[in-house]
N, CA, C and O of each residue as an XYZ file, in Angstrom:
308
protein
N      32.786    -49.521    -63.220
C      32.930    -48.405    -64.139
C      33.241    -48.950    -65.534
O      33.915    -49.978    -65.603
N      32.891    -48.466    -66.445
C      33.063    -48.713    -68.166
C      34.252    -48.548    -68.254
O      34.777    -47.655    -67.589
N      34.996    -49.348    -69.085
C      36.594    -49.426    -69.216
C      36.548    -49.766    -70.664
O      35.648    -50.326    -71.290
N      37.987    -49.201    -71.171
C      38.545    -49.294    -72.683
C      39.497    -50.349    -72.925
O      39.981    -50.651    -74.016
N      39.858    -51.210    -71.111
C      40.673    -51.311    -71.221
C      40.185    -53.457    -71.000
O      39.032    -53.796    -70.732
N      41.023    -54.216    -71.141
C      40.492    -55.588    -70.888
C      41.436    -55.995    -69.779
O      42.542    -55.470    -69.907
N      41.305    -56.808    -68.696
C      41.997    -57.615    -68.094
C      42.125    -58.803    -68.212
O      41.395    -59.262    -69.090
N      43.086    -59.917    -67.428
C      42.867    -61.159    -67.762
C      41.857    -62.591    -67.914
O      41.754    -63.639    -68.550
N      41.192    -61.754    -66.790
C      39.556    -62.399    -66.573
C      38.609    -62.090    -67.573
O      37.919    -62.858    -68.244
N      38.690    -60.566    -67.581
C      37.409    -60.588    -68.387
C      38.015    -60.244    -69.686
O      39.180    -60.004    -70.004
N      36.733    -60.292    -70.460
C      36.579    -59.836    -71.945
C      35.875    -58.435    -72.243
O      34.802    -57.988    -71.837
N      36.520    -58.075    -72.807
C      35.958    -56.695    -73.391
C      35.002    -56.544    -74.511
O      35.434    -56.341    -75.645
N      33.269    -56.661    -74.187
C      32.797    -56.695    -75.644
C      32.089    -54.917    -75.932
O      32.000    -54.115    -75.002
N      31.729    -54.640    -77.136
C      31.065    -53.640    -77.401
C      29.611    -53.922    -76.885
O      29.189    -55.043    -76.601
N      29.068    -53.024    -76.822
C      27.296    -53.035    -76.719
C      27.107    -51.268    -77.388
O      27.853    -50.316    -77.613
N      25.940    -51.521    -77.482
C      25.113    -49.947    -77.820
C      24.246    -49.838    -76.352
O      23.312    -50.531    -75.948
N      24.866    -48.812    -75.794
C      24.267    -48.603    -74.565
C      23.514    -47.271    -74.452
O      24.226    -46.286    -74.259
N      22.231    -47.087    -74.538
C      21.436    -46.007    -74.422
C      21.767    -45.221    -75.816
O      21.650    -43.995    -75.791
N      22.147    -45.812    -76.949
C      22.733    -45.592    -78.320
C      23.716    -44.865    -78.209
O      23.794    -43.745    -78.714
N      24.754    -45.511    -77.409
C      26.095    -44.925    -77.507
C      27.165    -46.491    -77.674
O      27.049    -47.270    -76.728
N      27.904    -46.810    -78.534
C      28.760    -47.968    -78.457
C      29.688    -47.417    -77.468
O      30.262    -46.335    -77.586
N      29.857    -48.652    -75.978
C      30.395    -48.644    -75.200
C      31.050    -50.339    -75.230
O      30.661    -51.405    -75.707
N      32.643    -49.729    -74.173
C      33.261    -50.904    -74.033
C      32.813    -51.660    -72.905
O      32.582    -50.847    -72.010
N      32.557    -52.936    -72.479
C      32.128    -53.398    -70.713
C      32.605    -54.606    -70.888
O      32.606    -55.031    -72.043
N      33.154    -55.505    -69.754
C      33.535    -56.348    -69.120
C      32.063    -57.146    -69.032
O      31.949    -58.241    -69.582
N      31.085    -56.613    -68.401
C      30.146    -56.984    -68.124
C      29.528    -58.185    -69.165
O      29.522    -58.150    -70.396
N      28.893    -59.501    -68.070
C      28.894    -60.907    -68.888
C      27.491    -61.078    -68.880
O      27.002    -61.774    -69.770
N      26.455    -60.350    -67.673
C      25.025    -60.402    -68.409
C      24.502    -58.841    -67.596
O      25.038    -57.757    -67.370
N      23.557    -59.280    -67.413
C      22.935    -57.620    -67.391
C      22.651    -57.034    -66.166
O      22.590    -55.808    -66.072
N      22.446    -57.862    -65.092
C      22.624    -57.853    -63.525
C      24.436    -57.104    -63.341
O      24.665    -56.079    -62.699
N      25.554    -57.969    -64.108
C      26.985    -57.555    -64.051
C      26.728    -55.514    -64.086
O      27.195    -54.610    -63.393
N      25.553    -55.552    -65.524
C      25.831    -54.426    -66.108
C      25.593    -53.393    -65.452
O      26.275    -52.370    -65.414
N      24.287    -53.695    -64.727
C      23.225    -52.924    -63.546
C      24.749    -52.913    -62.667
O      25.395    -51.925    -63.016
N      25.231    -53.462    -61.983
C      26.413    -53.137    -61.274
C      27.347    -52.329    -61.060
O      27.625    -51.659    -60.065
N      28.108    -52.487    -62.655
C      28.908    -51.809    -63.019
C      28.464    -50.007    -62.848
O      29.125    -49.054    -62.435
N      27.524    -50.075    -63.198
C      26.805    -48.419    -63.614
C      26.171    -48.021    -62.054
O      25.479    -47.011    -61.929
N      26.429    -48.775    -61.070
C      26.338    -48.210    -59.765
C      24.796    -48.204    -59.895
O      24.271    -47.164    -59.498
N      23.811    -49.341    -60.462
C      22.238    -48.955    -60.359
C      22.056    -49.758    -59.188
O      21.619    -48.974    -58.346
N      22.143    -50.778    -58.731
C      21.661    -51.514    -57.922
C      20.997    -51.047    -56.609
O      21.742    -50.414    -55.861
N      19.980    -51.209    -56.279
C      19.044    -50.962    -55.033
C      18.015    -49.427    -55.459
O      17.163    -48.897    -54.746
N      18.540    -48.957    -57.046
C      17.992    -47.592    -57.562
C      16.794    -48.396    -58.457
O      16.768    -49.534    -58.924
N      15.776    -47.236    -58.482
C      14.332    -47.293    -59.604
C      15.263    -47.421    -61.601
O      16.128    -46.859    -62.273
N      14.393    -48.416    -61.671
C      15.325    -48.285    -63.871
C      14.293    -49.456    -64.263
O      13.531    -50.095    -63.538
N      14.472    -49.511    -65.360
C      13.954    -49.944    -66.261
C      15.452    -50.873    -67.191
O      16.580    -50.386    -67.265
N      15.130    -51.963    -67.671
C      16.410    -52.428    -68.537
C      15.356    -53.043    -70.008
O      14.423    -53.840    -70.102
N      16.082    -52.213    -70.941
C      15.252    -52.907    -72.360
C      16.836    -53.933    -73.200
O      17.876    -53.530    -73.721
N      16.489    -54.798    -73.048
C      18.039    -55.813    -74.092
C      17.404    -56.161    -75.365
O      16.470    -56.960    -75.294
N      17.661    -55.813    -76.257
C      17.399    -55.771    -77.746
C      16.319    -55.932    -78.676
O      16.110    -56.608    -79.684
N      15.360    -54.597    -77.607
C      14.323    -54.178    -78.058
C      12.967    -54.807    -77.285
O      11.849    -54.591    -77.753
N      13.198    -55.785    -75.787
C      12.186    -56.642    -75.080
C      12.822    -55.984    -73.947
O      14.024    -55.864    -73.710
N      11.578    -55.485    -73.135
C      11.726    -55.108    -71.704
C      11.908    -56.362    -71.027
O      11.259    -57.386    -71.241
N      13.023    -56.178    -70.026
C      13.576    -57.093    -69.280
C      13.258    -57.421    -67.685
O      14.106    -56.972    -66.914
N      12.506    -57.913    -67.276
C      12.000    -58.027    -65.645
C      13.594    -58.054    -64.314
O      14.547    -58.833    -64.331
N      13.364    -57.096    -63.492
C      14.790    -57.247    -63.081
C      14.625    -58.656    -62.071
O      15.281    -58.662    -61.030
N      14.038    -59.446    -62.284
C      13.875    -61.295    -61.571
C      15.274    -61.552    -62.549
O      16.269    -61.972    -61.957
N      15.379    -61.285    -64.178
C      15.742    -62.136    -65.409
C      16.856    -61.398    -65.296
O      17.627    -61.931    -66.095
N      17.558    -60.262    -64.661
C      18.393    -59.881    -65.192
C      20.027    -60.647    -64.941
O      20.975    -60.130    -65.533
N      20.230    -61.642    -64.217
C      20.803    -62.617    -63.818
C      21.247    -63.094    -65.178
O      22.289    -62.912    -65.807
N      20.132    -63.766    -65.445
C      19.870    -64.674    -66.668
C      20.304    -64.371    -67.947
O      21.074    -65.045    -68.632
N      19.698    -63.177    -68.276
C      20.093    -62.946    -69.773
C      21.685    -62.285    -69.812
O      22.039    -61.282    -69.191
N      22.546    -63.131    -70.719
C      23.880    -62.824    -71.158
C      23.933    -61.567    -72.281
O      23.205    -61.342    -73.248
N      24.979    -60.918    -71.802
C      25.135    -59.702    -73.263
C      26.376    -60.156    -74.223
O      27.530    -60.351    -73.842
N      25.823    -60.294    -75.697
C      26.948    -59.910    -76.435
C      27.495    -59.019    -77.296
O      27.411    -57.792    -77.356
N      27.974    -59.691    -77.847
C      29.075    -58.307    -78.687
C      27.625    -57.520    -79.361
O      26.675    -58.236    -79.678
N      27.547    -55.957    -79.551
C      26.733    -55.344    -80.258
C      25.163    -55.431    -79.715
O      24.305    -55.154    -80.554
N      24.731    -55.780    -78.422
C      23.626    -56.321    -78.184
C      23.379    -54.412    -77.601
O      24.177    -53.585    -77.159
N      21.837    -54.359    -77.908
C      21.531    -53.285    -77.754
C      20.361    -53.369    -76.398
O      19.421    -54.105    -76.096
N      21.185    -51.892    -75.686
C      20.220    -52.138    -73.987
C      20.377    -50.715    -73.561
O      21.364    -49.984    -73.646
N      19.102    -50.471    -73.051
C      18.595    -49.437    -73.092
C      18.468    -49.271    -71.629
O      18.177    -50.345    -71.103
N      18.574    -48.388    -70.871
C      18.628    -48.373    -69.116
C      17.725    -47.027    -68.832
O      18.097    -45.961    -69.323
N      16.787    -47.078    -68.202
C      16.293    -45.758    -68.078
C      16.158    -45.903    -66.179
O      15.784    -46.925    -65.604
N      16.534    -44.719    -65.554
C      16.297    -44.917    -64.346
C      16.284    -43.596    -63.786
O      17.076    -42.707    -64.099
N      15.123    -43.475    -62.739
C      14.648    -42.503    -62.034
C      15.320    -41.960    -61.358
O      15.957    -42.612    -60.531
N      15.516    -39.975    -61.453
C      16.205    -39.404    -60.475
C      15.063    -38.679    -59.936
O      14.040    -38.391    -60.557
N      15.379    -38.368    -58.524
C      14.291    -37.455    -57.995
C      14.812    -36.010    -57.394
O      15.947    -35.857    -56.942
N      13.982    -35.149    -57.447
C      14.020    -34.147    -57.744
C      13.172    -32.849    -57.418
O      12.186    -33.276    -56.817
N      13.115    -32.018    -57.481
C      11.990    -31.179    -57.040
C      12.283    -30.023    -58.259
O      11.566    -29.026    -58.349
């Protein structure tokens, strides 16, 4: 879950998330997919303006102000 708050482990950086500045712990973008309860769900991840393959999302680190865009499928009738 998104927190305001920091612990001793982690660091608290800003991001622009879906153009909202949010606080996250989160250290790359797989962490982030986590945090937001996406994992095993349909999305899309854009990190600062390059669509991101979810193979890479491991890989690429977020920092302070990094802009990421999450779009993910609800279904529906």
């Amino acid at each position: 879950m998104l927190s305001n708050t920091q612990n001793n482990r982690n660091v608290i950086m800003q991001i622009y998330l879906n153009g909202e500045l949010t606080d996250t712990p989160s250290q790359n973008l797989l962490q982030l997919i986590q945090e937001l309860a996406l994992e095993g769900k349909r999305f899309a991840v854009e990190h600062n303006q390059q669509i991101v393959p979810k193979s890479k999302l491991e890989q690429i680190t977020i920092a302070q102000h990094d802009r990421i865009e999450i779009i993910h499928a609800v279904g529906g009738g």
